[in-house]
KOLKE-833690 format. One line per field, with one value per residue (C-alpha): residue number from 1; residue in one letter; x, y, z. Coordinates in steps of 0.02 Angstrom, whole numbers, padded with zeros to 5 digits, m for minus. Layout:
<lodos>
num = [NUM,...] .
residu = [A,...] .
c1 = [X,...] .
c2 = [Y,...] .
c3 = [Z,...] .
</lodos>
This chain:
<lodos>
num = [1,2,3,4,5,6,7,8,9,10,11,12,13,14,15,16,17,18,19,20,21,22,23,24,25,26,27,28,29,30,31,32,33,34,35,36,37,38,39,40,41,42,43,44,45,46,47,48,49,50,51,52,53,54,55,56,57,58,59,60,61,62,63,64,65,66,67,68,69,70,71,72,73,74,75,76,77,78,79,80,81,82,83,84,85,86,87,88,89,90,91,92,93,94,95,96,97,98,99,100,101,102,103,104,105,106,107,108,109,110,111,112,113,114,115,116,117,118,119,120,121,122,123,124,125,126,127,128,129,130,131,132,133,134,135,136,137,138,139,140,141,142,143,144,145,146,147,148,149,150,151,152,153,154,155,156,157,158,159,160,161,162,163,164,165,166,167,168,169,170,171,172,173,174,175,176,177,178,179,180,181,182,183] .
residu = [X,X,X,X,X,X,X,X,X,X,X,X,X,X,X,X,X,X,X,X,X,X,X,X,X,X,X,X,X,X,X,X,X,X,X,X,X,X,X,X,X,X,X,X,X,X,X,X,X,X,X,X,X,X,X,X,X,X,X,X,X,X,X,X,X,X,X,X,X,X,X,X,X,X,X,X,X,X,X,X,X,X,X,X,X,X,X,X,X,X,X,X,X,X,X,X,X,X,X,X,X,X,X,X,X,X,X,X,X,X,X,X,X,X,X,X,X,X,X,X,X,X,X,X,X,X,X,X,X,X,X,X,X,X,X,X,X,X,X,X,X,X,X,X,X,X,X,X,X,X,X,X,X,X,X,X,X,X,X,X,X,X,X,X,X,X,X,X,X,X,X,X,X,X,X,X,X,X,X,X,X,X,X] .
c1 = [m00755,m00635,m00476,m00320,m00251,m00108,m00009,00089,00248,00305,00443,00303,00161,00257,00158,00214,00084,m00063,m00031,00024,00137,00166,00275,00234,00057,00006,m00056,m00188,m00271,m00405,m00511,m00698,m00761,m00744,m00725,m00539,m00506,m00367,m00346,m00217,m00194,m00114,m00016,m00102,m00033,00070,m00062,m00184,m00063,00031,m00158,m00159,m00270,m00392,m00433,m00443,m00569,m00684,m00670,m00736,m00869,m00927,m00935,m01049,m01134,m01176,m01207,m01342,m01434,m01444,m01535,m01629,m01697,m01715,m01613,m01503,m01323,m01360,m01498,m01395,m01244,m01327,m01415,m01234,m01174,m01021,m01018,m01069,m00890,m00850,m01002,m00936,m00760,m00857,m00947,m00803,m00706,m00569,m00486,m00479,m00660,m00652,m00734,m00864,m00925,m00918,m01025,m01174,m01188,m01211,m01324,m01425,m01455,m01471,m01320,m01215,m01237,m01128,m00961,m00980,m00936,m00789,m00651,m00725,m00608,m00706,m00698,m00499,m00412,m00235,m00281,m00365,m00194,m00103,m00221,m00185,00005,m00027,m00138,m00002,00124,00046,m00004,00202,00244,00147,00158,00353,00305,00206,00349,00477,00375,00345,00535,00570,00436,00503,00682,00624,00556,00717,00833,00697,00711,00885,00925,00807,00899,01081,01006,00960,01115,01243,01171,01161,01340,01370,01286,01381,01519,01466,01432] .
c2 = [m00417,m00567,m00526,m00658,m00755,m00810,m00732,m00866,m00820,m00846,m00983,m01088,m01075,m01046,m00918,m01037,m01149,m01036,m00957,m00795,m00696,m00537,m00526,m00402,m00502,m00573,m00750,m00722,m00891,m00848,m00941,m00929,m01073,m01206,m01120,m01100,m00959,m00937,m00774,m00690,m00493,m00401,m00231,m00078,00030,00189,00283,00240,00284,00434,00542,00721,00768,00846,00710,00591,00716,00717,00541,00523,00652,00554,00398,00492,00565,00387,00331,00448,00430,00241,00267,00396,00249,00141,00005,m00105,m00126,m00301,m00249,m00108,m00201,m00362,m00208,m00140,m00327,m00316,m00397,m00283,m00255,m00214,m00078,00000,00029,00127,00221,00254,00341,00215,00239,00036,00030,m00003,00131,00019,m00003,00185,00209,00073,00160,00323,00246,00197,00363,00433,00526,00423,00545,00662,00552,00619,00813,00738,00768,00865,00997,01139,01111,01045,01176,01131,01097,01282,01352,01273,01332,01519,01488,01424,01569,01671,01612,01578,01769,01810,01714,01800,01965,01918,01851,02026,02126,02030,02019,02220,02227,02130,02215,02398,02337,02284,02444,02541,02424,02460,02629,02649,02541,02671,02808,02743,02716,02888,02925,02848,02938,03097,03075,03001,03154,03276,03190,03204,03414] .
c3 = [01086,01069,01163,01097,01274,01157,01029,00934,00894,00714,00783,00859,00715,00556,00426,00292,00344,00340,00183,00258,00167,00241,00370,00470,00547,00696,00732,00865,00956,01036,01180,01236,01323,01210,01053,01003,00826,00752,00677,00551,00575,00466,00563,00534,00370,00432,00342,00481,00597,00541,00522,00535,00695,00606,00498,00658,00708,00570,00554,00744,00714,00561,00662,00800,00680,00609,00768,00817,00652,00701,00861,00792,00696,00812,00765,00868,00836,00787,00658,00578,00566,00456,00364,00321,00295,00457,00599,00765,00821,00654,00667,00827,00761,00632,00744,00832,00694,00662,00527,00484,00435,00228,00132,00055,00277,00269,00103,00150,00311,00214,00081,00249,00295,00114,00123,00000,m00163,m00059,m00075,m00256,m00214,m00086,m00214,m00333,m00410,m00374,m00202,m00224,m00144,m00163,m00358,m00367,m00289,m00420,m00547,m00478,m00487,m00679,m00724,m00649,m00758,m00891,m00897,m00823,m01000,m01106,m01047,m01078,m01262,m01292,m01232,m01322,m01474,m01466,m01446,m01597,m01707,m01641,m01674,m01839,m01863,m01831,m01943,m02080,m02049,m02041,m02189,m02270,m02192,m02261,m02424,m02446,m02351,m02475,m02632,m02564,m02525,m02701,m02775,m02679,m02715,m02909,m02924] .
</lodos>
């Protein structure tokens, strides 16, 4: 693993220059034998760093996991990683659970041990359990509203009812009174 013995500072190697636009990177120089590399790093997202525990977890399992079904292949690192297309550091960060490692490294690795089709069922919505929650809550109300709209419609059909029946009632009322009136 290349380890940077000098970290440029902005000041001294302007980003400008290398086309770097972000501005939260690092400039790494790095020195083995006679080789010299220059290397731009982008800083980690706060997603990566901000992960729940349990998702750190899983991800490290996964990474075992993958691990293991490598050298129960037999392949070297070096063999598996051109196989996947990464470079072997790049393969031991993935089997190391870090959360850095692109999706498209995770889902070769699983296509290499035929266990791609399951990033399919990952998200689906019948296993969405936050989704299904919500889906309660709206079946809820949706069945608090219309038992409201049943009631209220009952109300208005029964208070229907009555006016009719006591528009009948004066009706009657009135010309009873008119014929009394009359004898």
């Amino acid at each position: 693993m290349l380890k940077p013995l000098r970290v440029l500072w902005p000041h001294l190697f302007p980003r400008k220059a290398l086309g770097v636009t972000r501005a939260k990177s690092n400039i790494l120089l790095t020195e083995i034998g006679h080789s010299t590399k220059l290397y731009v790093m982008t800083r980690a997202s706060s997603a990566l760093t901000q992960m729940p525990p349990s998702t750190v977890a899983a991800l490290e399992q996964l990474g075992a996991d993958l691990a293991v079904a490598r050298l129960r292949r037999k392949e070297s690192l070096k063999t598996w990683a051109k196989r996947i297309g990464i470079s072997v550091p790049t393969l031991l960060r993935l089997e190391a659970g870090q959360p850095s490692v692109s999706l498209g490294v995770l889902s070769t690795a699983l296509w290499l041990i035929g266990r791609d089709s399951a990033l399919a069922t990952l998200a689906t919505p019948r296993e969405d359990r936050g989704a299904l929650e919500l889906d309660v809550r709206e079946a809820e109300a949706l069945g608090m509203a219309r038992v409201r709209a049943t009631t209220q419609a009952k109300m208005q059909k029964a208070a229907l009812r009555q006016n009719r029946h006591d528009g009948a009632a004066r009706e009657r009322a009135p010309g009873k009174a008119q014929g009394n009136q009359g004898t």
